[in-house]
C-alpha distance (Angstrom), angle and dihedral (degrees) to the residues before:
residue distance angle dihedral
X1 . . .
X2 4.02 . .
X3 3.22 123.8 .
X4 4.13 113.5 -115.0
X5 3.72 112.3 -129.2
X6 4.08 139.0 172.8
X7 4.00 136.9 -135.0
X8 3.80 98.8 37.5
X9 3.75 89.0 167.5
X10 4.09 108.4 94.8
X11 3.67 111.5 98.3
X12 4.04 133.0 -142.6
X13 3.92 105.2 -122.9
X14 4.23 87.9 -164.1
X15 3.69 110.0 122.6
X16 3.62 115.5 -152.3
X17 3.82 141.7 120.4
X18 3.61 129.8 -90.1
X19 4.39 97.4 -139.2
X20 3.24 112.6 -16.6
X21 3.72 121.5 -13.5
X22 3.73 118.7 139.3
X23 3.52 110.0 79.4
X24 3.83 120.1 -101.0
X25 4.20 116.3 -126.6
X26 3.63 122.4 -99.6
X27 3.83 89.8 -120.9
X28 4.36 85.6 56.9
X29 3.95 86.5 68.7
X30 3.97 114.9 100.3
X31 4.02 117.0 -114.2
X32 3.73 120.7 -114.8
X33 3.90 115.1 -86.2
X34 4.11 89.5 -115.3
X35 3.96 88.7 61.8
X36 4.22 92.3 55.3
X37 4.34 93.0 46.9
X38 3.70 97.7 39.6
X39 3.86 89.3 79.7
X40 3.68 98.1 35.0
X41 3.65 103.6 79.3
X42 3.85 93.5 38.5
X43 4.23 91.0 96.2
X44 3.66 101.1 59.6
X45 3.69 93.3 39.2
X46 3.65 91.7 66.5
X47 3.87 97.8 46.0
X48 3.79 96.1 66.9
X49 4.25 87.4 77.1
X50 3.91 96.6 82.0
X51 3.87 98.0 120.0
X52 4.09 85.0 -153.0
X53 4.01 83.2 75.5
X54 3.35 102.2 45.0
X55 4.18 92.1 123.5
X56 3.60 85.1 59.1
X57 3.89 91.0 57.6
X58 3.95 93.0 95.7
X59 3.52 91.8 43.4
X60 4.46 88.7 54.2
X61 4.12 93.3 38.9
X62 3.64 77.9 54.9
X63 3.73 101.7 52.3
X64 3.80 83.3 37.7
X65 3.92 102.8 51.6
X66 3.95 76.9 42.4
X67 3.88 94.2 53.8
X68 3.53 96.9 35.4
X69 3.94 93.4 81.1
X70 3.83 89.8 36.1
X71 3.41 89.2 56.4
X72 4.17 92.6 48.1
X73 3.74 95.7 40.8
X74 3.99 88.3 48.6
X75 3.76 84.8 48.5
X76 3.64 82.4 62.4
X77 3.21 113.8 40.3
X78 4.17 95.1 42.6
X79 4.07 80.6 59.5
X80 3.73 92.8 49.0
X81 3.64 88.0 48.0
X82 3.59 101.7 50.1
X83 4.22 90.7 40.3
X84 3.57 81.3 54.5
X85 3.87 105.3 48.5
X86 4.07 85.3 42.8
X87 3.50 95.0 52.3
X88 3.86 91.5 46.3
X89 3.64 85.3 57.1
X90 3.66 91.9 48.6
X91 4.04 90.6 50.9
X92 3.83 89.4 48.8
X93 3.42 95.1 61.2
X94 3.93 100.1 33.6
X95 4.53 76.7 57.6
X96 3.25 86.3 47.8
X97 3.73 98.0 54.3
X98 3.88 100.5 38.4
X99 4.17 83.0 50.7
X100 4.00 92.3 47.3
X101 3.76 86.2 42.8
X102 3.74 102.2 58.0
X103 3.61 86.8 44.6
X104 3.77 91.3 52.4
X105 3.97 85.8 48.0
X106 3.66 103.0 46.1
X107 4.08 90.7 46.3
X108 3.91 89.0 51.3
X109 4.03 91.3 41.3
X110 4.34 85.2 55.1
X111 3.51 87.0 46.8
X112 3.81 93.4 52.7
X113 3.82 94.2 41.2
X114 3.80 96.5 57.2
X115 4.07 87.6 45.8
X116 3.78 84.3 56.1
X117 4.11 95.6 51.8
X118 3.40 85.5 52.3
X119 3.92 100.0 51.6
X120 4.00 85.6 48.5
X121 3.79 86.8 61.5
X122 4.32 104.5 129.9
X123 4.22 77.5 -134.8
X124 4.03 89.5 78.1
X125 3.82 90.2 48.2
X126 3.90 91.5 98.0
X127 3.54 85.5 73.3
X128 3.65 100.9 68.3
X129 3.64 99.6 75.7
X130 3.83 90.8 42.1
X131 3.75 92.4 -92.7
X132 4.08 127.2 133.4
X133 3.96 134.5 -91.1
X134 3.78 121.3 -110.1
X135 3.84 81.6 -114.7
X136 3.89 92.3 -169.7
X137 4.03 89.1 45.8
X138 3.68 92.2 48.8
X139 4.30 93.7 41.9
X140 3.72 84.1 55.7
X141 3.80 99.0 49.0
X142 3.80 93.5 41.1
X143 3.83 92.4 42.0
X144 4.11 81.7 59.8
X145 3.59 91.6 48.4
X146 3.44 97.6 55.2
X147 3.21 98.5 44.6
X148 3.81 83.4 64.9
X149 4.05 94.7 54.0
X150 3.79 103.5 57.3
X151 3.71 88.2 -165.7
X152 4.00 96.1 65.3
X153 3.61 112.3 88.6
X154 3.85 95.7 177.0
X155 4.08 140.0 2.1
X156 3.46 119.3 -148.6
X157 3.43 131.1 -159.7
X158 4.04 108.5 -166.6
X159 4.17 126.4 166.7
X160 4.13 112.6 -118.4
X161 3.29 89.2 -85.8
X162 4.11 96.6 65.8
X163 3.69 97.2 -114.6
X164 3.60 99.8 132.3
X165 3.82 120.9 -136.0
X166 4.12 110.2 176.1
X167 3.93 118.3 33.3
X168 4.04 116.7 -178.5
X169 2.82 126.5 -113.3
X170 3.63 98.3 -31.0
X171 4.14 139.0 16.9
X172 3.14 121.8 -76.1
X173 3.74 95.7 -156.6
X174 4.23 121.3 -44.7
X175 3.71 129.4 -10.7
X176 3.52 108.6 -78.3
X177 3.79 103.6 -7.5
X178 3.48 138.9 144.5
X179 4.15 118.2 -64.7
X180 4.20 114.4 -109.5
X181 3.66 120.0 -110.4
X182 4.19 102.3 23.4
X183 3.32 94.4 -175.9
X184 4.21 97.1 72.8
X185 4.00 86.7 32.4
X186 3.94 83.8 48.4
X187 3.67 93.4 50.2
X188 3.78 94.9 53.3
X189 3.53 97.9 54.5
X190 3.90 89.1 50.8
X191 3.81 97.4 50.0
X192 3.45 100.5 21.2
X193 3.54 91.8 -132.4
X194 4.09 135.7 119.3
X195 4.06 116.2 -81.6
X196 3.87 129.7 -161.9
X197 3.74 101.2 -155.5
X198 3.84 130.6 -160.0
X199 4.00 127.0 -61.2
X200 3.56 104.3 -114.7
X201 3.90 128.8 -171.3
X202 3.88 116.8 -131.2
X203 4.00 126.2 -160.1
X204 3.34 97.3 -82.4
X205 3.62 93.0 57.4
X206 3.73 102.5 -109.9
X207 3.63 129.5 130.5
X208 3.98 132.3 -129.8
X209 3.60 142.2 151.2
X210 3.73 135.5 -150.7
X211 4.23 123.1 -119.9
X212 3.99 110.8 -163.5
X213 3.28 137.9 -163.0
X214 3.91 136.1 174.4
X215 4.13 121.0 -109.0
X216 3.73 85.0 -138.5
X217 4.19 110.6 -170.1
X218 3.99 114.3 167.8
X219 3.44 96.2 9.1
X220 4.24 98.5 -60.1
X221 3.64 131.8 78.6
X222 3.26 119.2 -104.7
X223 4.22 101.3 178.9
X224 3.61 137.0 7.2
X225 3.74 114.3 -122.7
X226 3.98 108.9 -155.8
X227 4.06 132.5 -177.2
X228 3.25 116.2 -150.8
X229 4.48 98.9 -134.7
X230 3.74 124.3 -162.4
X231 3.97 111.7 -140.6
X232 3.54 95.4 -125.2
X233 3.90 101.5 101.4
X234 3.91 89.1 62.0
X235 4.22 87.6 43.1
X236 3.81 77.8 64.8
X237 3.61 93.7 41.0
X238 3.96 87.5 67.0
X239 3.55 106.2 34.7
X240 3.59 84.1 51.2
X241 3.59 92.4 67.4
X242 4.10 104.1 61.3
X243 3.73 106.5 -134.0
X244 4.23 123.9 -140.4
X245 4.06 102.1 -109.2
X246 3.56 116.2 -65.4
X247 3.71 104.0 5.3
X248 3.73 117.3 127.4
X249 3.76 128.2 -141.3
X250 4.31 123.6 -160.6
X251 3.66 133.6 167.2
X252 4.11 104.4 -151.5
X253 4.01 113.6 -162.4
X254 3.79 128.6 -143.0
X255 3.48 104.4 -72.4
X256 4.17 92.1 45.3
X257 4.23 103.0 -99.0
X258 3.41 116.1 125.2
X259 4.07 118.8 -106.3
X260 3.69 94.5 -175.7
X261 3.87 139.8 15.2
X262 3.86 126.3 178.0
X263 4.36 116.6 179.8
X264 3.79 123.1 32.9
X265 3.43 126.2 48.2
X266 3.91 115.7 -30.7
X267 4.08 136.2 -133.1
X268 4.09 86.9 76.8
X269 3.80 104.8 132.9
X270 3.31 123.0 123.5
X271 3.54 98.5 24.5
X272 3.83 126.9 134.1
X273 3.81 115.7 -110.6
X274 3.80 110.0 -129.3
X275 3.85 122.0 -103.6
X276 3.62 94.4 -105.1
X277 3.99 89.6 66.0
X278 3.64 86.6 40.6
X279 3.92 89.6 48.7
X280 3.82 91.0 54.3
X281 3.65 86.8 49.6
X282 3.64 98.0 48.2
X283 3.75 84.0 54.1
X284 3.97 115.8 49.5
X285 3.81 132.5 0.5
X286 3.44 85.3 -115.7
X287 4.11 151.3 -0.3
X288 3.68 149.6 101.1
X289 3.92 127.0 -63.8
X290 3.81 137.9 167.5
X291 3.88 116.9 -102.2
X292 3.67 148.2 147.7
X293 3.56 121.0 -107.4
X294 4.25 118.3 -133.7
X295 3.99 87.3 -95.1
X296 3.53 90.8 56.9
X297 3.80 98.0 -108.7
X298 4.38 117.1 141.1
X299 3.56 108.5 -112.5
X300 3.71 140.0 -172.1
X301 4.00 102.1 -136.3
X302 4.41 113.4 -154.7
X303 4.15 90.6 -172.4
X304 4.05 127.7 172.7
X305 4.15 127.7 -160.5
X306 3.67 125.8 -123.6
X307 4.22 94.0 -142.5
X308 3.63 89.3 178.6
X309 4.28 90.1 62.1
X310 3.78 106.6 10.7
X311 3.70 89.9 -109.3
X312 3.85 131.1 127.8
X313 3.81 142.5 -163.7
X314 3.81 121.0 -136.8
X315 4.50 132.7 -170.3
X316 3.64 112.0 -170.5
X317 3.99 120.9 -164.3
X318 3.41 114.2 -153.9
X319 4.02 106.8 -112.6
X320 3.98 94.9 -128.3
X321 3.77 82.1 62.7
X322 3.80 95.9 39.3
X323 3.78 83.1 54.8
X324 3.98 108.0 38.0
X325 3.64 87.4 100.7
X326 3.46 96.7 66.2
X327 3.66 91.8 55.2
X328 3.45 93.4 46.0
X329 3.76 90.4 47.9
X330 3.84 90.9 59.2
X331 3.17 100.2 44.3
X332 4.11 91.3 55.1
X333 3.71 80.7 53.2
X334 3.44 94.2 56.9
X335 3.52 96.1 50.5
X336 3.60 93.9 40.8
X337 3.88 89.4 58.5
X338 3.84 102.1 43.6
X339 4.22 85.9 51.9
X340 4.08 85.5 51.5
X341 3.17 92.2 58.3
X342 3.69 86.4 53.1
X343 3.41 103.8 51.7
X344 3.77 118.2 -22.4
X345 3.83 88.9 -151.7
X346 3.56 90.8 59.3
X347 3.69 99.0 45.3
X348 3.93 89.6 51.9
X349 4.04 91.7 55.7
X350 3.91 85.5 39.8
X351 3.55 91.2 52.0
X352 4.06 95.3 41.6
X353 3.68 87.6 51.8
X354 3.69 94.6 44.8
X355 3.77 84.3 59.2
X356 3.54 103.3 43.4
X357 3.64 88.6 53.1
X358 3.90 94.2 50.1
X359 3.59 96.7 43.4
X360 3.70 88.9 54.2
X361 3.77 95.0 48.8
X362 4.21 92.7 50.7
X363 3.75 89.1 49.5
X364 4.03 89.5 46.3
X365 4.10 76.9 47.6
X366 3.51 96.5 53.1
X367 3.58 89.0 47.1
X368 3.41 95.7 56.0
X369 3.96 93.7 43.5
X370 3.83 80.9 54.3
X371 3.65 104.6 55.6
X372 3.54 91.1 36.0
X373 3.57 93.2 55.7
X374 3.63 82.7 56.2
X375 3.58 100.6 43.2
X376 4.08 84.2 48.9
X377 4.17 90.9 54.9
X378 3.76 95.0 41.6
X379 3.93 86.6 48.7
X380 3.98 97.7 51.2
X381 3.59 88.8 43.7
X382 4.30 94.3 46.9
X383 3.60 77.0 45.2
X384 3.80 98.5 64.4
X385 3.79 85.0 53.6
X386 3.05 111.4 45.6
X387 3.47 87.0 52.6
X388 3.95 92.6 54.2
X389 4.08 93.2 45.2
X390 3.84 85.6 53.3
X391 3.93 91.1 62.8
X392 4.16 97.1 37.7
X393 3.70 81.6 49.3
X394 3.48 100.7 45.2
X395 3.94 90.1 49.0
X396 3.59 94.7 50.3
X397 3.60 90.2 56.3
X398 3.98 98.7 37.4
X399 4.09 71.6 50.8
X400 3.99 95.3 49.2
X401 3.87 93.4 45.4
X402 3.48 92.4 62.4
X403 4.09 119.4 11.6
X404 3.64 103.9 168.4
X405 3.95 94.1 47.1
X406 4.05 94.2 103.6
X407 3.67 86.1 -179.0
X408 3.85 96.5 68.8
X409 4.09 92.9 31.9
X410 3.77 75.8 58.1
X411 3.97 92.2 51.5
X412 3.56 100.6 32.9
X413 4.21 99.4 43.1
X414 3.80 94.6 70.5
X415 4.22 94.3 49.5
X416 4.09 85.5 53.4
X417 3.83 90.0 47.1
X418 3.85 91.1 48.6
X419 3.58 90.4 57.1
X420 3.53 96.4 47.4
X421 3.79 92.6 49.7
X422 4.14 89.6 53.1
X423 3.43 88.8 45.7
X424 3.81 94.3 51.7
X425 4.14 82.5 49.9
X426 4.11 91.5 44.2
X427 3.64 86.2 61.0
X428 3.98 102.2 29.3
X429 3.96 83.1 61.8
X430 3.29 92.5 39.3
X431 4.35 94.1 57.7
X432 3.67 90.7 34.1
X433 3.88 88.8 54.2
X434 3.98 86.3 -131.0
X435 4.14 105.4 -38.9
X436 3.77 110.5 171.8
X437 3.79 113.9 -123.9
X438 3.42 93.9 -139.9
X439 4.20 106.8 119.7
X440 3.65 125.9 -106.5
X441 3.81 113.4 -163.2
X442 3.53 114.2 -163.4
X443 4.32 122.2 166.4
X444 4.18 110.7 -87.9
X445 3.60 144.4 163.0
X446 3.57 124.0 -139.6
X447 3.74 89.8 -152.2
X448 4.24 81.1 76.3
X449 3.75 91.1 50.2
X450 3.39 100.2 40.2
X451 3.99 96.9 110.4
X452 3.64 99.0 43.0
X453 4.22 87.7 47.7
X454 4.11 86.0 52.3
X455 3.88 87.3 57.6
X456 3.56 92.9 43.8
X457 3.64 99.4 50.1
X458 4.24 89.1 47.3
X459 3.61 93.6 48.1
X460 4.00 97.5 50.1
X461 3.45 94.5 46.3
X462 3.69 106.4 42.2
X463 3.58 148.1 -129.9
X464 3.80 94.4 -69.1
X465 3.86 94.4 58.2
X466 4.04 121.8 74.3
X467 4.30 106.4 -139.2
X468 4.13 121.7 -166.2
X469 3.46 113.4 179.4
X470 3.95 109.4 -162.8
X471 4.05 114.2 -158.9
X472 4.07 111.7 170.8
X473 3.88 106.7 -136.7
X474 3.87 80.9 -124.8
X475 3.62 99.2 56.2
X476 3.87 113.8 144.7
X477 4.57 109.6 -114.7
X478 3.65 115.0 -112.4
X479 3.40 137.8 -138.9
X480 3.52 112.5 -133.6
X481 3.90 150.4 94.4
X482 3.93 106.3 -56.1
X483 3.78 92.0 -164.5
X484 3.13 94.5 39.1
X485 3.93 92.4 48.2
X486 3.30 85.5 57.2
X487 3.48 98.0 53.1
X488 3.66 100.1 50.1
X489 4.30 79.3 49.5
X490 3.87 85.5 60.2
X491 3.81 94.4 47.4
X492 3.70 92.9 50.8
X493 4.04 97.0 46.8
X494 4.47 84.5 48.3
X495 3.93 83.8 54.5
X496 4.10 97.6 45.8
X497 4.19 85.9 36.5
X498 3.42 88.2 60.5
X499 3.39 104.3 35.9
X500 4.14 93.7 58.2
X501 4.31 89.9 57.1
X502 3.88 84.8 175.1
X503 3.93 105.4 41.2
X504 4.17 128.5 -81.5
X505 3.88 135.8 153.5
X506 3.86 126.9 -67.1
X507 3.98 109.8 -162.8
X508 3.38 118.4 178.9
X509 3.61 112.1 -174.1
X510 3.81 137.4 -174.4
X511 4.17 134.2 -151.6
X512 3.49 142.5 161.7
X513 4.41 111.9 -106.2
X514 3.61 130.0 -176.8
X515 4.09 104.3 -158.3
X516 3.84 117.0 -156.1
X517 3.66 94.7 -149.4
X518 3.88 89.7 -127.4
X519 3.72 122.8 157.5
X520 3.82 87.6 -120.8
X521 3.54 85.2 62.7
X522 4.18 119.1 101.6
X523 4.30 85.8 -149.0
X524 3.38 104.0 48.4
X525 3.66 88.9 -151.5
X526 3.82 127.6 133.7
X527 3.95 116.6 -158.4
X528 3.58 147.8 29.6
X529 4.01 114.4 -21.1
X530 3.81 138.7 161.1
X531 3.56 109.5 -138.9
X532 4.15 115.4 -140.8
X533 3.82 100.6 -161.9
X534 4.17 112.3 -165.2
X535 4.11 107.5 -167.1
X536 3.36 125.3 174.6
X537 4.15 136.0 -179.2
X538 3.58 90.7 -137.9
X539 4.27 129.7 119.8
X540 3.62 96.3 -57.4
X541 3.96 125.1 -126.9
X542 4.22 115.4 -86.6
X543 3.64 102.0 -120.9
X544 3.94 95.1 -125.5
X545 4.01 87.1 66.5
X546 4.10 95.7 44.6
X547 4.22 87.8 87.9
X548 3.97 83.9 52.9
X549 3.34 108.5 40.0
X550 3.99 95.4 89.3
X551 4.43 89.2 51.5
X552 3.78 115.6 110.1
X553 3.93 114.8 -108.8
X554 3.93 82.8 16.7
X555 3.88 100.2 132.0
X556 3.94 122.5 152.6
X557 3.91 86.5 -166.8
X558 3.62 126.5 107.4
X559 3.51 114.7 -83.7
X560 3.59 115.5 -92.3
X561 3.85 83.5 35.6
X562 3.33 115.2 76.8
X563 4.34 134.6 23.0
X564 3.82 100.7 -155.1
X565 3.72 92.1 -122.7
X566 4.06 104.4 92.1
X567 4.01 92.2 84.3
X568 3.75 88.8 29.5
X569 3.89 89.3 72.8
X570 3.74 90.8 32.3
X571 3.82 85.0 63.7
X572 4.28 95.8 36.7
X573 3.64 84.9 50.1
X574 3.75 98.7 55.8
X575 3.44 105.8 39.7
X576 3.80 94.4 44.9
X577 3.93 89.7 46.4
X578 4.12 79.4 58.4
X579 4.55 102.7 -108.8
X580 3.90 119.0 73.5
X581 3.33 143.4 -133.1
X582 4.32 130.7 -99.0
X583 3.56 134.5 -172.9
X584 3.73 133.2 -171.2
X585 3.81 121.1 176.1
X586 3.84 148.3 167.0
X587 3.56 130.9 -145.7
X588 3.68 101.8 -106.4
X589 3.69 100.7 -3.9
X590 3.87 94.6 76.8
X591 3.41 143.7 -115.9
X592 3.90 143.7 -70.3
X593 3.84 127.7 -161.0
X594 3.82 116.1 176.2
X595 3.81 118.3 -175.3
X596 3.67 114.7 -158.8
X597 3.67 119.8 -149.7
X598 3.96 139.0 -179.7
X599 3.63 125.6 -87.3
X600 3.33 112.0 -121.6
X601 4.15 123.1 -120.8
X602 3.70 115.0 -103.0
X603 3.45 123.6 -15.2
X604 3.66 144.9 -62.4
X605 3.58 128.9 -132.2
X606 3.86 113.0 -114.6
C-alpha cells in the first residue's frame, strides 16, 4: 500500500538523463571489421622472401592461394556475425521498449478511466448551471474512492480557473488556493480533453503527478477533477521486467523528468532527461540513439513515445556490451589467421567448427530471448492479478472474520470493488488489444443496426427473458458513439436480466422527442432527441436508491455480483454524447431507463 503524503509541489532543479542521454563522441563508435584484419596478415606475408626457402615457395603460394579465400570469406562472415549479434541487441531492447510501453500505457489509460467515473458522478451536476458542489457529499464519495486506488494520494476538485475547491482526503496545499502545475490543468480546460501533468517533488521528498480530466455537463467543462498518483505502480512496471546486466530502463514524462528508473544507481526521480533524449524525442515516435547514462556510462538507447500523454519509455545497453562483439570478432580473426598459416586445412575445419558452434549458440540465444520475452509478458500480466485476487481475497476474509461489523463491511466493500473494476479494465484492454475509452460520435441510424441490437439484447439477457426491440422505419439518426451505444445497451439488458431471476419481458423501444427544455421537464434538455426507452418487469428499484443508482461502485447486488460501474457508463455515455439518461420504477412492477440522445444534422441515406 502507498504511503499518502502532502505538498508535492517543490521541484528538483538537477539536470541529467534517465538511461542514456548525453550524446556519446564520434571517436566512442567501433571501427568497421575490414579496418582491424587489414593489418593482421601483413607479418607472415613478408616472411616467405628468405631466398634459403625458396623450394618451399610452392608449398607457401599454396597455403596462400589456399588462405587467401579463407581469409575473404572469414572477412565476411565475422562481419555478418557481429551485424548480427548487434542488431539482436538492438531488437532486444526495441521488444523491450514496445513491451514496457504498452504496460506504461495501459496503467496510465486505468488510471484515466477511473478519474473519468468519478467526474461522471450526478454529485458534480450542480456545476452545470454555474452552481456549487455539495463539497462535504463529494469529500465523502471521493475519500471512498481513493481509498480504493492505493496509488491516489489526493483528488481535487478545482473550477476552470484552477482554484481548487474539494481536496481528498487531505490538503493539497492552503485552503482555497490555486491548483499545482497550471499548465496540464490549463490545457484541459482549453481542449477539453484528459492531461497527465508533470512529476513534481514535495518537501518531504516524495514524488507524484497529477491525471486530469474535464467534469464535462452540456457539452463544456465546467471543473477539472485531478488525482494526485504516486509513481510507484510504473516502479513496478520496470522491475517487473528483469533486465540483461547493466541495461537501464526509464519512463520520462511530458515535460522531460524522469517518473520511473529501474538499473543504475537509484534516488533518480524527478530529474530532467538531457536534451539529447529529448532531441530523439522531438524527432521520431520512436528509435535508437547514442547517450550517456546518469553514471556516466555510453549507452545505446532503443526508446518508444506515449502520443496519447507525451510520455516515453527508454532501455539503454551499455556500449562496452554493445561493442564486445567486435572485440571478440577480431580476436577470432586473429586466431583464425595465425592457424592458416599453420595449416590452411586446419584453419578451414577450425573455422567451420567455430561457426557451427556460434551459430548454434545465437539461435539457442534467440530462443531463450524468445521464451523469456514470453515468460516476462505472461509474468507482468499474472502479476496484475495476483495482485487484484490478493485484495478480493483479503476483503472476503476481513469480511468473514467479522460479518455483522457494518463498520468494516463499510471499509473493506469499496477495496474489493476497486479490484474488480481494474480487473474488468485488465481484461477490457486486454480483448480490445488497447482501445481507448474515450467516445467517438459519428452520425447513425438504428434502423441499420437493428438486427445486430436484437441479438444483442437476447444474448445479454438470457433465455428466460422475452426481448422486443421496436425501431419506427421513420426514426430520426443519431449522433452518438455506436460502440459505445451498444455498450451502455448491454449494461442495461445485465441489470433487467438480473433483476427478473425467474423470467419477464425486456422491451426496448425507440421514438422521435422534441424536449422544451422547461424546468417542469425531468431532462432538462432543449432540442431534437430520440428517446431509447429500456423497461423491464423485473423487482423494481426502492426509491431511496433511485438518486444512486447512476454512482460508480454503487451496486445494490449481492456482493460478488455486481461492480457498480454498468449504469456508471450508461450515465458517462449519455451525457458526454450530449442527451441524458431517466429512470422511473416500481417495486415489483419493473423498471424503465430511457437514454436520450441527439438527433443528428441532416440525413442519412438508408
Amino acid at each position: 500500500m502507498a504511503k499518502r503524503y502532502l505538498g508535492w509541489m517543490e521541484v528538483s532543479a538537477t539536470t541529467h538523463g534517465p538511461c542514456g542521454m548525453r550524446g556519446a563522441a564520434e571517436s566512442d563508435r567501433p571501427l568497421p571489421a575490414e579496418h582491424g584484419r587489414a593489418t593482421v596478415y601483413a607479418p607472415p606475408i613478408r616472411k616467405t622472401r628468405l631466398p634459403s626457402k625458396s623450394h618451399h615457395r610452392p608449398l607457401i603460394l599454396l597455403v596462400l592461394a589456399a588462405l587467401l579465400p579463407l581469409v575473404v570469406l572469414s572477412a565476411v562472415l565475422g562481419g555478418a556475425w557481429l551485424r548480427g549479434q548487434q542488431s539482436a541487441m538492438e531488437a532486444n531492447a526495441v521488444a523491450l521498449v514496445d513491451r514496457l510501453s504498452a504496460l506504461v500505457d495501459r496503467e496510465l489509460s486505468a488510471q484515466m478511466d477511473a478519474l473519468k467515473a468519478v467526474a461522471a458522478s450526478p454529485l458534480l451536476d450542480g456545476l452545470a448551471a454555474g452552481g456549487e458542489v455539495d463539497a462535504v457529499a463529494f469529500f465523502e464519495y471521493a475519500e471512498r474512492v481513493q481509498g480504493a486506488l492505493p496509488l491516489w494520494t489526493t483528488i481535487v476538485l478545482s473550477d476552470v480557473g484552477g482554484n481548487r475547491l474539494v481536496d481528498a482526503p487531505f490538503l493539497v496545499a492552503g485552503v482555497r488556493g490555486k491548483v499545482l502545475d497550471m499548465d496540464s490543468h490549463r490545457r484541459v480546460v482549453e481542449t477539453g480533453k484528459p492531461a497527465v501533468g508533470t512529476i513534481l517533488r514535495g518537501p518531504r521528498g516524495v514524488h507524484a503527478f497529477p491525471i486530469r480530466v474535464p467534469v464535462t455537463r452540456n457539452g463544456a467543462p465546467v471543473a477539472v477533477l485531478s488525482a494526485v498518483v504516486m509513481p510507484e505502480g510504473f516502479q513496478s512496471l520496470l522491475f517487473g521486467n528483469s533486465l540483461p546486466p547493466g541495461w537501464i530502463a526509464a519512463v520520462i514524462d511530458a515535460e522531460g523528468r524522469v517518473v520511473a528508473r529501474a538499473g543504475g544507481e537509484p534516488d533518480m526521480i524527478g530529474r530532467h532527461a538531457s536534451e539529447n533524449a529529448l532531441r530523439a524525442r522531438r524527432a521520431a515516435g520512436s528509435g535508437v540513439y547514442d547517450g550517456m547514462s546518469l553514471e556516466g556510462t555510453p549507452t545505446v538507447v532503443a526508446f518508444r513515445g506515449l502520443p496519447d500523454y507525451g510520455w516515453s519509455v527508454h532501455f539503454a545497453i551499455p556500449r562496452d556490451a554493445y561493442r564486445a562483439p567486435v572485440s571478440n570478432a577480431l580476436w577470432l580473426a586473429g586466431a583464425g589467421a595465425l592457424a592458416s598459416l599453420m595449416m590452411a586445412g586446419a584453419f578451414l575445419w577450425l573455422l567451420a567448427r567455430e561457426w557451427r558452434l556460434r551459430r548454434r549458440e545465437e539461435v539457442a540465444r534467440e530462443e531463450s530471448l524468445r521464451l523469456e520475452a514470453l515468460g516476462r509478458m505472461t509474468g507482468g500480466v499474472a502479476h496484475d492479478i495476483a495482485n487484484l485476487l490478493t485484495v478480493v481475497m483479503s476483503g472476503i476474509a476481513a469480511i468473514r472474520s467479522r460479518p455483522k461489523d457494518p463498520e468494516r463491511i463499510t471499509r473493506v466493500l469499496p477495496e474489493i470493488e476497486g479490484a474488480v473494476v481494474r480487473g474488468q479494465a485488465l481484461m477490457r484492454q486486454m480483448a480490445a488489444f488497447g482501445r481507448r475509452s474515450v467516445y467517438e460520435p459519428v452520425p447513425f441510424r438504428l434502423q441499420d443496426r437493428k438486427a445486430s441490437l436484437e441479438a444483442l439484447l437476447a444474448r445479454s439477457a438470457g433465455s428466460a427473458v422475452d426481448t422486443a426491440l421496436i425501431v419506427p422505419d421513420d426514426l430520426w439518426p443519431i449522433i452518438a458513439d455506436p460502440d459505445a451505444m451498444e455498450v451502455a445497451l448491454l449494461n442495461l439488458a445485465v441489470n433487467a436480466r438480473d433483476a427478473m431471476p425467474d423470467g419477464g419481458t425486456l422491451t426496448v423501444m425507440a421514438e422521435n422527442r422534441g424536449l422544451p427544455g422547461r424546468r417542469g421537464d425531468n431532462t432538462g434538455l432543449s432540442g431534437d432527441f430520440v428517446a431509447l426507452a429500456v423497461r423491464d418487469t423485473g423487482t423494481g428499484i426502492p426509491p431511496e436508491h433511485l438518486r444512486q443508482i447512476f454512482e460508480p461502485f454503487f451496486t445494490t447486488k449481492p456482493d460478488g455480483k455486481g461492480t457498480g460501474l454498468g449504469l456508471s457508463q450508461v450515465f458517462g455515455f449519455a451525457r458526454q454524447s450530449g442527451g441524458t439518461v431517466t429512470v422511473t420504477s416500481t417495486v415489483g412492477a419493473g423498471t424503465t431507463v430511457t437514454l436520450y440522445l441527439p438527433r443528428a444534422a441532416g440525413d442519412i441515406p438508408g
